[in-house]
C-alpha positions as a printed NumPy array, in Angstrom:
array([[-42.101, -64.782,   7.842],
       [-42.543, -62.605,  11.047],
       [-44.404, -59.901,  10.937],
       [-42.853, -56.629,  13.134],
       [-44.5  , -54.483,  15.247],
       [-43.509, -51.25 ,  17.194],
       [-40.934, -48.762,  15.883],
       [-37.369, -49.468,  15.371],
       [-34.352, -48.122,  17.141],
       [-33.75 , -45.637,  13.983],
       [-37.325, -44.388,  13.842],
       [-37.151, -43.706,  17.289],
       [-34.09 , -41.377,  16.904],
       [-35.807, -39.719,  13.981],
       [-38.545, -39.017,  15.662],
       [-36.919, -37.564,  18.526],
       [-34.51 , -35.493,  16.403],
       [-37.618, -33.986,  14.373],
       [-39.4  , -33.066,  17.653],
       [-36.274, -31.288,  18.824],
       [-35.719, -29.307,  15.41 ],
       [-39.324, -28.516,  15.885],
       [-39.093, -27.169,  19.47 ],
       [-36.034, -25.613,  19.382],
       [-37.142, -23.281,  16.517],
       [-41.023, -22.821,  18.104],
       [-39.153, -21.664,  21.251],
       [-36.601, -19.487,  19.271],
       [-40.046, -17.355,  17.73 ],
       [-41.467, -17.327,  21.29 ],
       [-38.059, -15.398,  22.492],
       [-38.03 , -13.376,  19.67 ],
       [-41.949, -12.432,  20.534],
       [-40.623, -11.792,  24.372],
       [-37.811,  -9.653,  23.66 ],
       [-40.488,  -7.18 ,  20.551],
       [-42.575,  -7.471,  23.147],
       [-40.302,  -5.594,  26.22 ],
       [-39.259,  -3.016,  23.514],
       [-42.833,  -2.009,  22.777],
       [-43.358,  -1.991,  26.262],
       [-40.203,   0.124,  27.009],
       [-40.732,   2.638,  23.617],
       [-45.049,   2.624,  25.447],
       [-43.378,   4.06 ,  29.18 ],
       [-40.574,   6.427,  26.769],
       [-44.291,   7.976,  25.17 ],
       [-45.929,   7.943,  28.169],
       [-43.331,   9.975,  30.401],
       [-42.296,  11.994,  27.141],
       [-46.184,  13.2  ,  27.294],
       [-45.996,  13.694,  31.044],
       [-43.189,  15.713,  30.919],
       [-44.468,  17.616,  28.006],
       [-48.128,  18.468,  30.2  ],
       [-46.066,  19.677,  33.46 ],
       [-43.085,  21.689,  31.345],
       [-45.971,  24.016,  30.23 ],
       [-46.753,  25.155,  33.639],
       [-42.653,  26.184,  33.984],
       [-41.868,  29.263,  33.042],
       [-38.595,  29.348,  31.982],
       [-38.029,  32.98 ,  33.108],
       [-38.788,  32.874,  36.066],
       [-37.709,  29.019,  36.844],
       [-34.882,  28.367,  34.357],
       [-33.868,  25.381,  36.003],
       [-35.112,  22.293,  38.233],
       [-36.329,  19.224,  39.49 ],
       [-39.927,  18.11 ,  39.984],
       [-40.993,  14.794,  40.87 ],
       [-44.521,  14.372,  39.155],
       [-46.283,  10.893,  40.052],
       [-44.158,   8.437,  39.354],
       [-41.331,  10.436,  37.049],
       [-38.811,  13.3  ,  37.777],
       [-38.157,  15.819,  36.025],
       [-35.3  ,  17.704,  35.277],
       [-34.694,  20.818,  33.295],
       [-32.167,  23.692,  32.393],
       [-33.399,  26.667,  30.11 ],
       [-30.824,  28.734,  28.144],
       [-31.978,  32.427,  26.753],
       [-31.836,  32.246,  22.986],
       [-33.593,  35.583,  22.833],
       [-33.195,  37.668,  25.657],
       [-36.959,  39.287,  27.477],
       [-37.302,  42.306,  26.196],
       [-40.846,  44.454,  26.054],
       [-43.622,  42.682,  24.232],
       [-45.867,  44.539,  21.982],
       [-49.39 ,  44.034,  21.844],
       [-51.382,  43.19 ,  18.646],
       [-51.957,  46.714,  18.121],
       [-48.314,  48.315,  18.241],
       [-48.19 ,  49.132,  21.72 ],
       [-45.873,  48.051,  24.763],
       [-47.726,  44.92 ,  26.037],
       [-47.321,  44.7  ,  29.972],
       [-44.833,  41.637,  29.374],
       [-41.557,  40.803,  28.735],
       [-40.806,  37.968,  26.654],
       [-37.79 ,  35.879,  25.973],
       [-37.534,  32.536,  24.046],
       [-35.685,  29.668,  25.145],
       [-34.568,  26.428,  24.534],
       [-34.821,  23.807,  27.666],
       [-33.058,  20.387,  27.765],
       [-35.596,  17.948,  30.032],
       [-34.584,  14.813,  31.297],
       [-37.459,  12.425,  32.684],
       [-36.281,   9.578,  34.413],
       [-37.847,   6.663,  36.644],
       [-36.334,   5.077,  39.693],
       [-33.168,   6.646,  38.93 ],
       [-33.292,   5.234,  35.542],
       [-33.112,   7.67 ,  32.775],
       [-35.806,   7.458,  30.079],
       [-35.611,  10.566,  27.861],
       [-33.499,  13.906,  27.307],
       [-34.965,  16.219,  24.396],
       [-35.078,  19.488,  24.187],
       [-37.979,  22.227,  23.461],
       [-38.392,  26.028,  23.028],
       [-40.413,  27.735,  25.374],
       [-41.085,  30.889,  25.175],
       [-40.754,  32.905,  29.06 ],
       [-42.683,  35.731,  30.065],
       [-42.372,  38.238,  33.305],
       [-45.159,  40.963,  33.227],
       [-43.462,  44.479,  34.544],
       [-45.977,  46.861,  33.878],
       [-49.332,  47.972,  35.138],
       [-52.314,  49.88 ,  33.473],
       [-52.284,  53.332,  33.379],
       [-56.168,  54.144,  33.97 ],
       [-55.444,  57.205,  34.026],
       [-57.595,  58.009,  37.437]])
């Protein structure tokens, strides 16, 4: 009786066959890491330029700027404001004709990188021209 050492032909095959299962599906869960991983990335920069455009749209007034373009660090800005209220004379907190007129309206921004747009919403924003003085009276 011999004695055998080494693996056989079959064993081989088996072995081989396991290893592949094993590597195809370890390198399936590392491209479906890759790919979560770019959209969090892509949603972070959406937040990120969303914020930014957020910060600089509060320093528009939409009355007196309804529309335009603004390139702020690396993002541009675009934006169109439509009147839903028309300005009309404010009134101050007690009754009286503020020096301001106010209108409220809704802007559509778009914020886009390299040509590449990231984000369109829209927000209400509330314009304001002031077109009266104090009377002192003197």
């Amino acid at each position: 009786m011999m004695n055998q050492r080494g693996f056989t032909l079959l064993e081989a095959i088996v072995a081989l066959v396991l290893i592949a299962t094993t590597g195809m599906a370890l390198l399936s869960w590392i491209n479906t890491n890759l790919i979560t991983l770019s959209r969090v990335q892509e949603a972070h920069q959406r937040n990120e330029a969303i914020r930014s455009a957020l910060t600089f749209m509060d320093t528009v007034n939409p009355l007196e700027r309804p529309q335009g373009e603004e390139t702020v660090g690396i993002y541009k800005f675009h934006w169109q404001a439509l009147a839903i209220e028309l300005p009309k004379d404010g009134v101050s907190i007690l009754g009286d004709m503020s020096l301001f007129q106010v209108g409220l309206y809704e802007t559509e921004v778009e914020v886009s990188l390299e040509d590449r747009l990231l984000s369109r919403f829209t927000l209400r924003q509330v314009g304001f021209d002031q077109v009266h003085q104090f009377d002192l009276g003197f």
